[in-house]
TORTORVEX-733675 format. One record per residue (C-alpha): x, y, z; residue in one letter. Coordinates in pm, whole numbers, plus 50000, padded with zeros to 5 digits. Layout:
REM residues N
XYZA ...
END
This chain:
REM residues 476
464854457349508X 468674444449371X 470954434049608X 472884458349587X 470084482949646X 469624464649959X 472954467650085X 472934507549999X 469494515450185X 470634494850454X 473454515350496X 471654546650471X 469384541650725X 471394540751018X 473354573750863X 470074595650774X 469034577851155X 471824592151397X 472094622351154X 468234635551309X 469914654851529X 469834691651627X 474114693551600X 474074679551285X 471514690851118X 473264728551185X 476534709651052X 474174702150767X 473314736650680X 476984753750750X 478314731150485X 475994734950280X 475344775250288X 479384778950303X 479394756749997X 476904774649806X 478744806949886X 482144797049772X 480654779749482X 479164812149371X 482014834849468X 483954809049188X 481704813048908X 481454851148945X 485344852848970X 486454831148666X 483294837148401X 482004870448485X 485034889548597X 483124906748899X 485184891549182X 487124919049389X 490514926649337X 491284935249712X 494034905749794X 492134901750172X 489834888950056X 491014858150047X 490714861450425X 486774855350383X 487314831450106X 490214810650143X 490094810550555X 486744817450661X 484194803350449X 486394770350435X 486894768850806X 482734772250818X 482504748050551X 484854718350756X 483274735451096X 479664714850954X 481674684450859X 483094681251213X 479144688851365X 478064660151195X 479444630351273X 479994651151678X 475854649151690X 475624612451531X 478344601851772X 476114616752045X 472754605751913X 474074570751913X 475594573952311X 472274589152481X 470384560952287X 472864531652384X 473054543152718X 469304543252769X 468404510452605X 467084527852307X 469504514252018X 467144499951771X 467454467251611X 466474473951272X 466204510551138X 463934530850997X 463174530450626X 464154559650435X 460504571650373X 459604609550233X 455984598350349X 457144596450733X 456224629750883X 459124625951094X 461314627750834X 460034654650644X 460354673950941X 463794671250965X 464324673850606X 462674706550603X 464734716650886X 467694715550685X 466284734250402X 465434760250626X 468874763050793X 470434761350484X 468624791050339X 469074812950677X 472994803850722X 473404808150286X 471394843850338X 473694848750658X 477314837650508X 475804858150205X 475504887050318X 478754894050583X 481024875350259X 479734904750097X 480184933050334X 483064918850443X 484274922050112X 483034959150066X 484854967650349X 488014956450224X 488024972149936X 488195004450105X 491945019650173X 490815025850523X 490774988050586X 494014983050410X 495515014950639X 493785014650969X 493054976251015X 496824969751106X 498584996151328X 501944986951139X 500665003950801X 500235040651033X 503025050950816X 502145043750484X 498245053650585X 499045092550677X 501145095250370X 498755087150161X 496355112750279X 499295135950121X 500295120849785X 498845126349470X 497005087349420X 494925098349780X 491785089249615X 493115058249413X 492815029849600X 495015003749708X 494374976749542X 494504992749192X 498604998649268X 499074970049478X 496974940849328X 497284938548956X 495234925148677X 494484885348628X 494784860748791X 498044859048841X 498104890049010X 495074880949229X 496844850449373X 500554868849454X 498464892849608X 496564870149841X 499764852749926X 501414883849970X 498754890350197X 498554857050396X 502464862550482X 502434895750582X 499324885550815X 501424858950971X 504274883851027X 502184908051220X 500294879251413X 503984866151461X 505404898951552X 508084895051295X 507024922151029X 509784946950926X 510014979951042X 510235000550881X 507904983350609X 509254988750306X 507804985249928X 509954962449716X 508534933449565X 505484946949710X 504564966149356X 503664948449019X 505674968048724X 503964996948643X 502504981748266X 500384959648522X 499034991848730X 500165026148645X 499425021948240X 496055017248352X 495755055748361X 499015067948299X 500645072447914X 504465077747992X 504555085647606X 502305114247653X 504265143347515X 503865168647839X 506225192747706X 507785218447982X 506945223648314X 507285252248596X 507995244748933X 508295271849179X 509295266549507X 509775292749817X 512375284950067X 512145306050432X 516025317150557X 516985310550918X 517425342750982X 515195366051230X 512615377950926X 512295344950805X 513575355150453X 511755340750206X 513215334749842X 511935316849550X 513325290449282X 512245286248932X 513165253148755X 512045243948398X 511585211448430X 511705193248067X 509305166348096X 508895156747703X 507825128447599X 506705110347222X 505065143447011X 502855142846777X 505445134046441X 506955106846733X 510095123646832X 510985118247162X 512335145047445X 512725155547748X 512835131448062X 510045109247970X 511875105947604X 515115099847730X 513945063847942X 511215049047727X 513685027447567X 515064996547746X 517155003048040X 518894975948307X 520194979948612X 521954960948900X 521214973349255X 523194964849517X 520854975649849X 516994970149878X 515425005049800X 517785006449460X 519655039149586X 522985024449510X 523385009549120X 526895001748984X 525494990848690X 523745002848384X 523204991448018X 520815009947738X 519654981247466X 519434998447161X 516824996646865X 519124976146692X 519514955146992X 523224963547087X 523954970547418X 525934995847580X 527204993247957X 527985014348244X 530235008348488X 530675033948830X 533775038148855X 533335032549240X 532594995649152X 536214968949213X 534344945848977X 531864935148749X 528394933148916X 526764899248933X 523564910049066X 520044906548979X 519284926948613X 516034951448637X 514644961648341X 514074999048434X 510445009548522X 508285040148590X 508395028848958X 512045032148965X 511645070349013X 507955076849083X 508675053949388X 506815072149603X 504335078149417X 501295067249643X 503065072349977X 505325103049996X 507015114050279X 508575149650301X 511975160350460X 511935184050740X 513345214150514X 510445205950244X 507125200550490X 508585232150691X 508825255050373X 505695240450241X 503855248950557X 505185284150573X 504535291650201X 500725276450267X 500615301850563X 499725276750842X 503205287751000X 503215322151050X 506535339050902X 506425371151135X 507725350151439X 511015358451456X 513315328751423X 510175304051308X 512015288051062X 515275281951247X 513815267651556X 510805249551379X 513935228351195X 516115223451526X 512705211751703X 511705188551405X 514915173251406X 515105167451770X 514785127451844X 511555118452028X 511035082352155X 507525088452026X 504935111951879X 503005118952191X 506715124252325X 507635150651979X 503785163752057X 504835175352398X 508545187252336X 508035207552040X 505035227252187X 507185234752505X 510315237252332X 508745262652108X 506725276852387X 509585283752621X 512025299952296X 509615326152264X 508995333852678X 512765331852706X 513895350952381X 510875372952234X 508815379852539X 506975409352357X 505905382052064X 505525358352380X 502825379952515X 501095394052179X 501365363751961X 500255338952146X 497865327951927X 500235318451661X 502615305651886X 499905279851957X 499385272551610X 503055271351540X 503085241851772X 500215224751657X 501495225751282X 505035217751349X 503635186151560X 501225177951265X 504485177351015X 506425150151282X 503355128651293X 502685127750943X 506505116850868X 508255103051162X 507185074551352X 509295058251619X 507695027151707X 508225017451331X 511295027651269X 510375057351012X 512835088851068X 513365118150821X 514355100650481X 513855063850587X 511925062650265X 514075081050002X 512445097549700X 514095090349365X 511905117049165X 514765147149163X 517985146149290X 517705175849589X 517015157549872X 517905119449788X 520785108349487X 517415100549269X 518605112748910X 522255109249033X 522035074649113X 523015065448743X 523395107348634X 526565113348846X 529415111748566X 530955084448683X 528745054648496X 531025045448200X 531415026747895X 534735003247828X 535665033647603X 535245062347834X 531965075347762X 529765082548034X 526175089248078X 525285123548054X 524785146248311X 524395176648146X 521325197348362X 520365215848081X 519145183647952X 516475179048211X 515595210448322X 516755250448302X 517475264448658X 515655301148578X 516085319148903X 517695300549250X 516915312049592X 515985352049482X 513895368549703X 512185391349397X 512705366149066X 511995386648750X 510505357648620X 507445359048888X 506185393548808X 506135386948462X 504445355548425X 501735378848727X 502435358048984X 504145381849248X 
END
């Protein structure tokens, strides 16, 4: 044997000595099974493209595995350190070591201790990386896991992306995306741990643009053409007057000889903005780039000066913004529930009082749960006694529905009241359209962005309790 040879089995036999040792062989197979995992959570991520997209799990992978993996490290030298005490403090210390010998039963032993370990704790770390990960890929992790997403969780139930989930809106494609959304993650995990998360929580920088996520279904040049929306509003008088509204809404889009139309037409070009506020309600600024690259500004006339703000380059998300999590206005979820029939519209007044009792301020939804069943309760003892007495029934259910509307769009403890979360698609309940549509955006030269209505939609029949329109398209 060399010298150095010598010098290196020398060494080792004093390590592979103390290291025969219940504590570290464990330490032994943690690193090694934590290892292995990771290892093979890499190579399935970067070569075959199978890694989850769901940004907690970095959680499992960046936090837990690791802290397993230095966990062994520490349980190593712990159980040579202690090895090495019992034995010095008994006069057992040897004087010269044992040889490094696969022949020595006693070694083999222990060496096939470790193998087994390893295989149990890879199988085990295996195995709960994986459900682990399963589980948080679901959107009921992502909404139930933290109480401060209650919010965002019940509206999704409601919106039209209910069965997309999460991750394919929130996390997007690459690698890139993968990492912002694990730190994204780490942060707001800190906050909540902390205590210091916002409430309400609100969305920006939250989304990637919409090319990243949305375009993954959706084709904004789809040519959609025209679309009918009827809505039915209730009156707050005793009948509960119900009238309808027909809007043709002119969607458009790129047709087939690639004309573009309609809404959809009118933004696929490059648009910039300047917000001045968070949620993008308020924007002084506009400018249109053109195909032959000019530009043409906007200027509110509300605005002293120039803006200096942060340019946006203008993106489905900009009015779809609630597109995963919508949240309704009192007026909207109480005419919606009345049209459904889940309110019944022969109690007198139902409208009228349903609104006032919605509206109320409750310090919390057990507290709105409990006022609006009495408040509605004690209306209809105090005012209708003869619907009191033969409709109690529906009275019941009144109470029950108008309690389900609060708790599906106002919750106190996170600071979410009606329109804490404005919706920019529209421009009834929230300035959406009229944010930049409100004739007072113009050029150097006077001319301001159109806000014809005509050009987005034709207004066929407002608040008529008998529209022509209904009967003869059969539905009244």
């Amino acid at each position: 044997m060399t010298q150095s040879g010598g010098f290196r089995e020398n060494r080792l036999r004093p390590l592979v000595f103390f290291a025969h040792n219940p504590l570290s062989l464990i330490g032994v197979g943690l690193t090694t099974a934590s290892a292995l995992t990771l290892i093979g959570f890499w190579v399935v991520d970067v070569f075959g493209h199978g890694g989850s997209a769901n940004p907690y799990v970095g959680i499992i992978f960046d936090l837990c595995l690791p802290a397993l993996f230095i966990l062994g490290l520490i349980l190593i030298p712990i159980g040579m350190w202690w090895k090495r005490r019992r034995l010095r403090s008994t006069g057992q210390l040897p004087t010269e070591y044992p040889k490094v010998d696969f022949g020595n039963p006693v070694f083999r032993r222990s060496l096939s201790f470790v193998v087994l370990i390893t295989f149990i704790n890879f199988v085990i770390v295996g195995a709960a990386s994986y459900r682990g990960v399963a589980q948080m890929d679901k959107p009921s992790f992502c909404g139930q896991s933290c109480h401060v997403m209650a919010p965002e969780w019940n509206a999704y139930h409601v919106a039209p992306h209910a069965n997309v989930a999460c991750t394919e809106c929130h996390v997007a494609s690459g690698l890139g995306g993968y990492v912002s959304a694990k730190l994204n993650g780490a942060r707001q995990l800190v906050h909540v741990v902390l205590g210091t998360y916002p409430r309400p929580i609100t969305g920006e920088g939250k989304i990637p643009p919409a090319n990243a996520t949305c375009l993954h279904c959706h084709n904004p040049g789809k040519y959609i053409g025209d679309k009918l929306v009827v809505t039915t509003s209730f009156g707050d008088d005793e009948n509960n007057s119900a009238t309808h509204s027909l809007v043709l809404v002119h969607v458009g889009g790129r047709d087939m000889s690639g004309h573009l139309s309609g809404i959809h037409g009118a933004h696929l070009g490059r648009i910039e903005f300047i917000a001045t506020d968070s949620t993008n309600q308020t924007i002084p600024w506009v400018a249109k780039v053109n195909d032959d690259g000019s530009t043409v500004e906007y200027v509110s006339s509300d605005t002293k000066a120039p803006e200096g703000g942060q340019k946006h380059v203008m993106d489905c998300i900009d009015c779809h913004n609630r597109a995963a999590h919508s949240f309704d206005t009192p007026e909207g979820a109480l005419n919606k529930a009345m049209a459904q029939g889940r309110l019944n519209a022969s109690l007198p007044y139902l409208h009228k009082q349903g609104l006032e009792l919605l509206k109320a301020e409750y310090s919390s939804q057990a507290e709105a749960e409990s006022k609006i069943t009495a408040g509605l309760d004690d209306f209809y003892r105090t005012k209708y006694p003869d619907a009191w007495s033969q409709q109690r029934s529906q009275i019941d259910d009144a109470a029950k529905t108008l309690s389900v509307i609060y708790g599906q769009n106002v919750f106190p403890v996170m600071k979410v009241a009606w329109g804490t979360h404005p919706n920019d698609l529209g421009h009834n309940a929230y300035p959406g359209c009229f944010r930049c549509h409100d004739g007072s955006h113009s050029t150097k030269e006077g001319k301001s962005i159109d806000n014809d209505c005509a050009l987005c939609h034709n207004l066929l029949a407002v608040d008529e309790a008998n529209p022509k329109q209904l009967a003869d398209l059969g539905l009244q």
